[in-house]
C-alpha positions in Angstrom: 26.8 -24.8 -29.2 26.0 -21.8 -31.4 26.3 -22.5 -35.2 28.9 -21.0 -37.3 27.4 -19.0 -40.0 28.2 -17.3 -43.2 26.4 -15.0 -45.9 27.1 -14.8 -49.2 25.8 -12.4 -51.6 26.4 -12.8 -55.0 25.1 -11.3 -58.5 25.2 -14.2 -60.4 25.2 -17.9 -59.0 25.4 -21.1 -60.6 24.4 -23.6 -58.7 25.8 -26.8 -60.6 22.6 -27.2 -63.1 21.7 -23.9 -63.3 21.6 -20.1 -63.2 20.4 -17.8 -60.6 20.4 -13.9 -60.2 21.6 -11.9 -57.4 21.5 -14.0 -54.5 22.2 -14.8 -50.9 24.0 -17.7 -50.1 23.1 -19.0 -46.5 26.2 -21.5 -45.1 25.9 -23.1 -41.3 28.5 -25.0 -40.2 30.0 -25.5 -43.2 27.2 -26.6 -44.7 25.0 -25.0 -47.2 21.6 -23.7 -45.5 19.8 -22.3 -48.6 19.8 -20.0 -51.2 17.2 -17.0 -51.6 16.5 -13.8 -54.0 19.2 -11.3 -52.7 17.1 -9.5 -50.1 16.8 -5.5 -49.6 18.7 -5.3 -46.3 21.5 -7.2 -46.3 22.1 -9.4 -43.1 25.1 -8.0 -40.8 29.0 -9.2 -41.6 27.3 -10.7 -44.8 30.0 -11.1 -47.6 29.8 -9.2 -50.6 31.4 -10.6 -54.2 32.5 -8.5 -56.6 29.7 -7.3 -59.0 31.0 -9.1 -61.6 31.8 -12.6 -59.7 30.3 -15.8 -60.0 29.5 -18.3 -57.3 30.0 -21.7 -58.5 30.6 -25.4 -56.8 33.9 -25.9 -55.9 36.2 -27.2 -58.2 37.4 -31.0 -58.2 40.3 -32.5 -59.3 41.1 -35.9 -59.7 44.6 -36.4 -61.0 47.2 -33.8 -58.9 50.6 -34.9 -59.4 52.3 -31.9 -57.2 52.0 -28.2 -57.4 53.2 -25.1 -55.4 56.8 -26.5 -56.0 56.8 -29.6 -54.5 56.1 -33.7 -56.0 54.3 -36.3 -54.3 55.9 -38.9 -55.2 59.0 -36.9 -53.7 57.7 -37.4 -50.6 54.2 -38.9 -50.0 53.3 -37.3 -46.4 51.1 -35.2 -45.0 53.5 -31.9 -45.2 53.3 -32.2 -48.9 49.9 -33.1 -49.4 49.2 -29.8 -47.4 51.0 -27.8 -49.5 50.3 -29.1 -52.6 46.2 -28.8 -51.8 46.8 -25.0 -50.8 48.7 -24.5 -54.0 45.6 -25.2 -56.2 43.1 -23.8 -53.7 44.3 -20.4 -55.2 43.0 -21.9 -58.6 39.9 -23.3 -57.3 40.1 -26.6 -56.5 38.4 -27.7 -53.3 38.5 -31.0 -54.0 41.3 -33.1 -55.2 43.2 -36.7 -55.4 46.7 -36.6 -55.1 48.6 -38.4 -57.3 51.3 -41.1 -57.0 52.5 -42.2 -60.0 54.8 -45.1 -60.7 57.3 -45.5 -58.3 59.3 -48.4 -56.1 57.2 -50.2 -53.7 58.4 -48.4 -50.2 56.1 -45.1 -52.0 53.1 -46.9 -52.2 53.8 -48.0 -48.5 54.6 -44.7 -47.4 51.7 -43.3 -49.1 49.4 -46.0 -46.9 50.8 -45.3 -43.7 50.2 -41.2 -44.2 46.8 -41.6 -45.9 44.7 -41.5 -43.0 45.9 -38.2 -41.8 46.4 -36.5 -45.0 42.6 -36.9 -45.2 42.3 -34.3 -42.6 43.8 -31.8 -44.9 41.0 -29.6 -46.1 40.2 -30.3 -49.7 41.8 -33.6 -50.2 38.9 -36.3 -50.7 41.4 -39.0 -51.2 44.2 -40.3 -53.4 45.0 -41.5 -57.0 47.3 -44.4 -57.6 48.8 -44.0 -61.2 50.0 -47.4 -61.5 52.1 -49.4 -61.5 50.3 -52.1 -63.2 50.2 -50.5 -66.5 51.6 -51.6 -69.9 55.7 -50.6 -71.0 54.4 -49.8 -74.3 52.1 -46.6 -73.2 54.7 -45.7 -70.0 54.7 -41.9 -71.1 56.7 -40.4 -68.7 55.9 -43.4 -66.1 59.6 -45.1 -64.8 59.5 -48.9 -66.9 61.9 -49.8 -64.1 59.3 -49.8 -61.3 56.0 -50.9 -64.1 55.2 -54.3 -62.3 52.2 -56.5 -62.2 50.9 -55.8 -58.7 52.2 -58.1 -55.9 49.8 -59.2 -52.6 51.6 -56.3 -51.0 50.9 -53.6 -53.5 47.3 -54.8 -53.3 46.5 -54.7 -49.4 48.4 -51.2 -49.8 45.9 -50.4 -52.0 43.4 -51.7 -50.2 43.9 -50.4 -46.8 43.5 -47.0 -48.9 40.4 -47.7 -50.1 37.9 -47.2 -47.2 40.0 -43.5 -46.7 38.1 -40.8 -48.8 37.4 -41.3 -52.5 40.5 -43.4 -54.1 41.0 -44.1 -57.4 43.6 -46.6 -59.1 44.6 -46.3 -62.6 45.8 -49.7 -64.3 46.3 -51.3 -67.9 43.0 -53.7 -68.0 45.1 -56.1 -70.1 47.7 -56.4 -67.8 46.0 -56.4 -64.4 43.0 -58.7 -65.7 39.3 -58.4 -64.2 40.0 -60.6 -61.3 42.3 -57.6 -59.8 39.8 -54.7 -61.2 37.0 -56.8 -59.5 38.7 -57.3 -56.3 39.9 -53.5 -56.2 36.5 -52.2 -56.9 34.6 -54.4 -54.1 37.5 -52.8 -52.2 35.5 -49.3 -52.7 38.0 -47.9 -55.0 37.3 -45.9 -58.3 39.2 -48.1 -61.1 40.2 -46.4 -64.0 42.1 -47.4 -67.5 45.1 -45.7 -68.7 48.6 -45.8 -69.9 47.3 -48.9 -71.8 46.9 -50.9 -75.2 43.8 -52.9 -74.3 41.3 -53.5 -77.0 38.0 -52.7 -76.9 36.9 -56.3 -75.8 39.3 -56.1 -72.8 37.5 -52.8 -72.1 34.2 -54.0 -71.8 35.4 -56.9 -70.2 36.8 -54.8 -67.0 34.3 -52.3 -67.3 32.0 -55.6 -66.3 34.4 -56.2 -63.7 33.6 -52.8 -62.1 36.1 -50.5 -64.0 34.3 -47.0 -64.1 36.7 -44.6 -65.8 39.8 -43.4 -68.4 42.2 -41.6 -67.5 43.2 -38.6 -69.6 41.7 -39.5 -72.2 43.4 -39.9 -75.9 47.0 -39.6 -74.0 49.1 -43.0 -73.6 46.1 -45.3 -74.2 45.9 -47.7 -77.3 43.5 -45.4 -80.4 40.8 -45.7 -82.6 41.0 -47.7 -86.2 38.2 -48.4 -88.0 38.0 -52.2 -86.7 39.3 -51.5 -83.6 37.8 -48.9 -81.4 40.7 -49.3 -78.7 40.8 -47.6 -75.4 39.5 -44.5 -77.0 36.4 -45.8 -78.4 35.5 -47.8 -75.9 35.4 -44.5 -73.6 33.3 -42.1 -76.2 31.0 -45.0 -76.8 30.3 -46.9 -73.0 28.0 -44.6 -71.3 29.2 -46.0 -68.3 32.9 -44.7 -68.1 34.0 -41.8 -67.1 36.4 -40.1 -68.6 39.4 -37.9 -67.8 40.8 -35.2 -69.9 43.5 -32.9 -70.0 42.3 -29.6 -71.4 45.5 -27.6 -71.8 45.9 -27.1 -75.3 49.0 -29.4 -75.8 48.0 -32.8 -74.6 44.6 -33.1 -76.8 43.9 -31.6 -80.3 41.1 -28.9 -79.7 38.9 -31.0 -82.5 39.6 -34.2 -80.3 38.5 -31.9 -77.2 35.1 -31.3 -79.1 34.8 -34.9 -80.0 35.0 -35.6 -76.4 32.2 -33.3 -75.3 30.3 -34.4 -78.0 30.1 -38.1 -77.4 30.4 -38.2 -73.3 28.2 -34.7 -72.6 29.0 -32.7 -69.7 27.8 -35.6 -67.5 31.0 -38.3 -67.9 33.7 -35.9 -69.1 35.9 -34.4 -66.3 38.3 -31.6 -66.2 41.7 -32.7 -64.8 45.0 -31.1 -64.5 47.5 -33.6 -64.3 49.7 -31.1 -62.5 52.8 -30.9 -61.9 55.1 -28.9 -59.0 55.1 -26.1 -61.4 51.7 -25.0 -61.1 50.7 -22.7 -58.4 54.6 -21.7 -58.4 57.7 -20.2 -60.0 59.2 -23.6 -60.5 60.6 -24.1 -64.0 62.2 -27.6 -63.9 62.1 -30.2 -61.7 63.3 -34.0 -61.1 61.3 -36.7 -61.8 61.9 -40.4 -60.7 65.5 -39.3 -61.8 65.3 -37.5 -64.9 64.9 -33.6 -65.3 61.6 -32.4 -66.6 62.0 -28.7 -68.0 58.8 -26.4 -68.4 59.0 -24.3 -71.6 56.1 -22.8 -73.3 53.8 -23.8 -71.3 55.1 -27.7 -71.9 56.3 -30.0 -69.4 58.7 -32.7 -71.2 61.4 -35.0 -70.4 65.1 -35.2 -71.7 63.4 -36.9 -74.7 60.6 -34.7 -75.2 57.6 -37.1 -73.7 55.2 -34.7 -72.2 55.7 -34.8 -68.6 52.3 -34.2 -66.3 51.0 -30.8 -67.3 51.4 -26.6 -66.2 47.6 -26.6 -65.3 44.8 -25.2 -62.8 41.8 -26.1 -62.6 40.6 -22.3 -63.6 43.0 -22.9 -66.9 40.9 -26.1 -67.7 37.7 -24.5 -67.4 38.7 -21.3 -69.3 40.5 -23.8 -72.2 37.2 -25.7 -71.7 35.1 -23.2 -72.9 38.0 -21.3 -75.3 39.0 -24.3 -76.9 36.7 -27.1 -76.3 33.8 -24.8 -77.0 32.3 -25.5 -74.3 29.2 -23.0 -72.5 30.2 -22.2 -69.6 28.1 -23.8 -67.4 29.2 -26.9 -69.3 32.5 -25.9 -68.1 31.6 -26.0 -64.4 29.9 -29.0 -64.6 32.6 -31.0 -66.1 35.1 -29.2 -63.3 32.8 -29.9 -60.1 29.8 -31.8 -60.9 30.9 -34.8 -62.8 34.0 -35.4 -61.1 31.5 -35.7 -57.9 29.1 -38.5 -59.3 32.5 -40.0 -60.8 33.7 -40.1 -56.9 30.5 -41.0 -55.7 29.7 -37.8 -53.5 27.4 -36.1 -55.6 25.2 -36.2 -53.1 26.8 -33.7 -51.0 29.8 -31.9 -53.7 28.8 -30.2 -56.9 26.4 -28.5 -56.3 24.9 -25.5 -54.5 21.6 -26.8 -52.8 20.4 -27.1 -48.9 22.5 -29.6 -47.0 25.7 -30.0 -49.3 28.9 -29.1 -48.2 30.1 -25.2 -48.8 32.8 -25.8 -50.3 32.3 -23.5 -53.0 34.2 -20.6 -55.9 34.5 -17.2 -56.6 35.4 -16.6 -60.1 35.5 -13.1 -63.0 34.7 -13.1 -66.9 38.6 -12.5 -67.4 39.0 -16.0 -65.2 40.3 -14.8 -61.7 39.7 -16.7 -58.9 38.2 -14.1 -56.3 37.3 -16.7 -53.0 37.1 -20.3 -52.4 36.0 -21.3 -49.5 36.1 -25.6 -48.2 33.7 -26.5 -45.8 32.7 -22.9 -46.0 35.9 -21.8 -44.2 
């Protein structure tokens, strides 16, 4: 069978550690083949970026509510994990976890059953579970009616998930306990903290346990005091958590964005958009889990005014990244591709632009356009 290949040139490449000039990019089978000096002649039907592009791994994002109109917690199938992946494609993302939040039990079932073949949808690299074992008193926007402590059902739901891509869970340590985290780690699945008050003890306790991340971090998640680091502290100061963050301007204080960078680095902070069915469409209110969430200014809130998900691509964070965290830019791409990668476990084949990693790759301008993506090199 003859191999399916693509040519790339581009002026500037970065390749997810560092910078090259004007380059071919060599893609087989929707792999990456190599990348060489831009040659003299170029080879026939190769692709030409604008002069001003710049080819960069993929983008990946691990909390996606909804986009391109649609929620999937509305309806967790395969229809709407299509359509919500090709809604942030335009932005960039190539990779991503769609995300169920807190919901009634059936969702988490339906999820399950549709998992498997919502995997074949390009981009998606497998599934984040927003609760519901978190704690009432950091809900956010999260339904307290379906918050539960998670029963033998939930758990095999979880479980049957996790051999199924890349899945993470997001859970309150100090209401699920380390057995649970334990047990749901073993399983293969990425366990993160969020929407919870757990001290700093607890933290390290189910980071022990296996726990590996935070989830947006600062947002819903118990703060730091000078005797008690909470959830925060324990995130800026374990170099082995991940963490989260949503970099949209309204969520995180701009100094508490450079804190961030400052304490994790480029290598455990991620990019995450935390979107909502507004993003990649002309969607300006939606229902959520029976309430009506209204985008104004850019802000996503409830009848009450909780902040509500967020109105943001994955191009957004990285521009904000670098506009308001202060970010370089290739600390920018990093924290958008290559971190969220190792975080997942698959940086040994996402993230970066080297021989034998999958082309699943980004065109983007200085004025933040994105110009191609391509997943799989298609």
């Amino acid at each position: 069978m003859t191999a399916t290949t693509i040519d790339v040139l581009a002026q500037r490449v970065f390749d997810g550690a560092g910078w090259h000039g004007p380059s071919l990019l060599r893609c087989a089978d929707g792999l990456i083949a190599g990348l060489e000096p831009a040659p003299l002649a170029m080879p026939e039907g190769c692709m030409r970026l604008p002069s001003d592009a710049i080819l960069a791994p993929g983008f990946i994002d691990v909390q996606v509510n909804g986009g391109g109109g649609v929620l999937l917690n509305d309806d967790p199938s395969v229809a709407t994990v299509r359509r919500i992946a090709k809604a942030h494609r335009r932005f960039g993302t190539t990779g991503l976890l769609p995300t169920l939040i807190t919901d009634a039990p059936e969702k988490l079932q339906k999820l399950s059953a549709a998992a498997s073949d919502a995997l074949q949808v390009p981009g998606v690299l497998g599934f984040h579970l927003e609760g519901p074992a978190l704690n009432t008193e950091r809900k956010g926007i999260h339904p307290p009616q379906h918050i539960r402590e998670l029963t033998q059902v939930d758990t095999a739901a979880l479980v049957s998930i996790a051999p199924i891509g890349r899945s993470l869970v997001t859970l309150a340590p100090e209401r699920a306990g380390t057995d649970l985290i334990r047990t749901l780690s073993a399983a293969g699945l990425r366990v993160s903290a969020g929407h919870s008050e757990a001290t700093v003890l607890q933290m390290q306790a189910a980071a022990d346990a296996g726990l590996s991340g935070v989830t947006h971090l600062f947002n819903a998640m118990s703060q730091m005091t000078a005797r008690e680091p909470g959830i925060v502290g324990a995130a800026l100061a374990d170099e082995r958590l991940f963490a989260g963050i949503i970099c949209d301007g309204l969520h995180v204080d701009p100094r508490n964005l450079k804190v961030a960078l400052k304490a994790k680095t480029r290598e455990r902070l991620m990019l995450v958009t935390d979107a909502m069915p507004t993003a990649g469409s002309d969607v300006t209110a939606f229902r959520l889990l029976g309430r009506d969430i209204v985008l104004k200014d850019g802000r996503l809130t409830g009848p009450d005014g909780t902040l509500a998900g967020a109105h943001l691509t994955m191009i957004g964070a990285v521009r904000n990244a670098v506009t308001l965290m202060g970010a370089s830019l290739e600390d920018a791409l990093v924290m958008a591709s290559a971190t969220p990668a190792k975080f997942l476990g698959l940086n040994d084949r996402l993230g970066r632009i080297a021989e034998g990693y999958k082309a699943d790759l980004v065109a983007i301008t200085p004025d933040w356009r994105v110009v191609g993506t391509w997943i799989g090199s298609a």
